[in-house]
C-alpha positions in Angstrom: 112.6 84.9 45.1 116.2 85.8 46.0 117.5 88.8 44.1 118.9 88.1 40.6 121.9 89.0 39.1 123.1 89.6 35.8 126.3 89.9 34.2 126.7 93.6 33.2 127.8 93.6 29.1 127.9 96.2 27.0 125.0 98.0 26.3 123.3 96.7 29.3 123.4 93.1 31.0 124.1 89.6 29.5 120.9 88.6 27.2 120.8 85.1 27.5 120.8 85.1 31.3 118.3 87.9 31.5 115.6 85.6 28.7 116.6 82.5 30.8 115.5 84.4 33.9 112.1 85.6 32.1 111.7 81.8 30.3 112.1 80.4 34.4 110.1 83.0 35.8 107.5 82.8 33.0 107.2 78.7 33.5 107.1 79.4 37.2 104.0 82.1 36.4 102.6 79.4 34.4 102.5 76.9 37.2 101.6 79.6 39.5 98.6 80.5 37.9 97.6 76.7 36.9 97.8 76.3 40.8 95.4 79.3 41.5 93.4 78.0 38.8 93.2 74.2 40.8 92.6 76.3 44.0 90.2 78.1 42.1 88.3 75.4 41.2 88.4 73.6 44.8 87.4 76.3 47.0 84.5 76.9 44.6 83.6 73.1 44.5 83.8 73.5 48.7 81.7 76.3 48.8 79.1 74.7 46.2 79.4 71.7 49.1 79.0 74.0 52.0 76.3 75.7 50.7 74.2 72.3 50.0 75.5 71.2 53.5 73.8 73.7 54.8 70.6 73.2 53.1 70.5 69.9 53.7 71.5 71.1 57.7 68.2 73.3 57.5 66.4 70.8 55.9 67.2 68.2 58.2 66.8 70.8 60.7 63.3 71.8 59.9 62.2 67.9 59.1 63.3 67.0 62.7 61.4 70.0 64.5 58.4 68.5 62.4 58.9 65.3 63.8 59.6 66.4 67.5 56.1 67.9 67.2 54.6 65.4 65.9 55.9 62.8 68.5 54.7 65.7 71.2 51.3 65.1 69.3 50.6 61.6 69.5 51.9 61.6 72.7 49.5 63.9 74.3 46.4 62.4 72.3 48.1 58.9 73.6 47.6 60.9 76.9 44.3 61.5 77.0 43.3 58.4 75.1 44.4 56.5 77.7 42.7 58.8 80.5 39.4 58.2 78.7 40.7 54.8 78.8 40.9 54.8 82.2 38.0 56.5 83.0 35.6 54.2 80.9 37.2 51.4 83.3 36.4 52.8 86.0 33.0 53.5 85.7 32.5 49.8 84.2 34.2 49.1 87.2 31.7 50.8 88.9 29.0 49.1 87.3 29.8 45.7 87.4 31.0 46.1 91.3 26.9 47.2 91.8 25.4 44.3 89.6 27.9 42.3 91.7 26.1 43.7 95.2 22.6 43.0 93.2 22.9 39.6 92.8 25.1 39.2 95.8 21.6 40.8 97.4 19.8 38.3 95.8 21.6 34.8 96.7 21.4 36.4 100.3 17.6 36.7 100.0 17.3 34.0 98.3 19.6 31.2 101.1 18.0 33.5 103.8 14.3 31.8 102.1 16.2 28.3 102.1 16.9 28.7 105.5 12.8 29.4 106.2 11.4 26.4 104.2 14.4 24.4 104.9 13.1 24.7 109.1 9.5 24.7 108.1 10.6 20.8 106.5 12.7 19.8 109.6 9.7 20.8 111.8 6.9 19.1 109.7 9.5 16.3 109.6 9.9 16.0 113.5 6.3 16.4 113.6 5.6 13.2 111.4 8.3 11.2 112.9 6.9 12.0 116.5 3.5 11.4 115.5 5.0 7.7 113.9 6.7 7.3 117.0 3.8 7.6 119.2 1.8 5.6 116.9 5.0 2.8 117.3 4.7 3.0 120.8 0.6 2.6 121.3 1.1 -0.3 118.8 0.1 -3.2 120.4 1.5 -6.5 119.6 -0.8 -9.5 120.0 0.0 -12.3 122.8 1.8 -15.4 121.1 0.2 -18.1 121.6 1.5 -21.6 123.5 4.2 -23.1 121.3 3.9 -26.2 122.7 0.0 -27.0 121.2 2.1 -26.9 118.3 3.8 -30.2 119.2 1.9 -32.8 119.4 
């Protein structure tokens, strides 16, 4: 406020300028302290915000490290799951790849006895067709006799 001045009367200084000054000055404390009663008001209101922003922050806060270790969690029983996983194929792996060998094994043993009766046949076979062969060639045909008795 700039310095005020009033007009010096007698007996002291001019009444109606000094209750003018203190009616303006009393309106101006009015507004003032409306104003720190708004300001009041809104820096409690942003504290009352602050304060919940923060227990939502901690909330939030404490609801994600929950989550993180929970996502840690599944993925280290994901981990192992899928190493027993693993390991269960491999030993069916194992397994099938000998029951493959077995019967493998067992076609070869049993072509390899193919093989035996199927040249014990061919030799009976060459046997028999020699034998029919020989008896073709000591097969004797009978003269023929004179055509021409038959034409008269």
């Amino acid at each position: 406020m700039s310095k005020i001045q009033f007009e010096i009367m007698r007996n002291g200084y001019n009444r109606y300028q000094v209750d003018d000054c203190i009616g303006r000055m009393s309106d101006d404390l009015d507004e003032l302290k409306k104003k720190l009663e708004l300001y009041t008001d809104r820096c409690e209101t942003l504290e009352k915000q602050c304060q919940d922003m923060k227990e939502k922050y901690t909330t939030l806060s404490g609801e994600l490290r929950m989550k993180e270790q929970a996502a840690e969690d599944i993925a280290r029983i994901a981990l192992r799951e899928a190493n027993v996983i693993v390991a269960t194929a491999q030993d069916n792996a194992d397994v099938i790849i000998q029951e493959a060998l077995a019967s493998a094994k067992q076609i070869l043993l049993e072509v390899s006895k193919l093989g035996e009766e199927t040249g014990e046949v061919k030799s009976r076979m060459m046997e028999q067709l020699e034998e029919l062969t020989n008896a073709l060639e000591s097969f004797e045909v009978p003269p023929l006799p004179d055509l021409s008795l038959l034409k008269d």
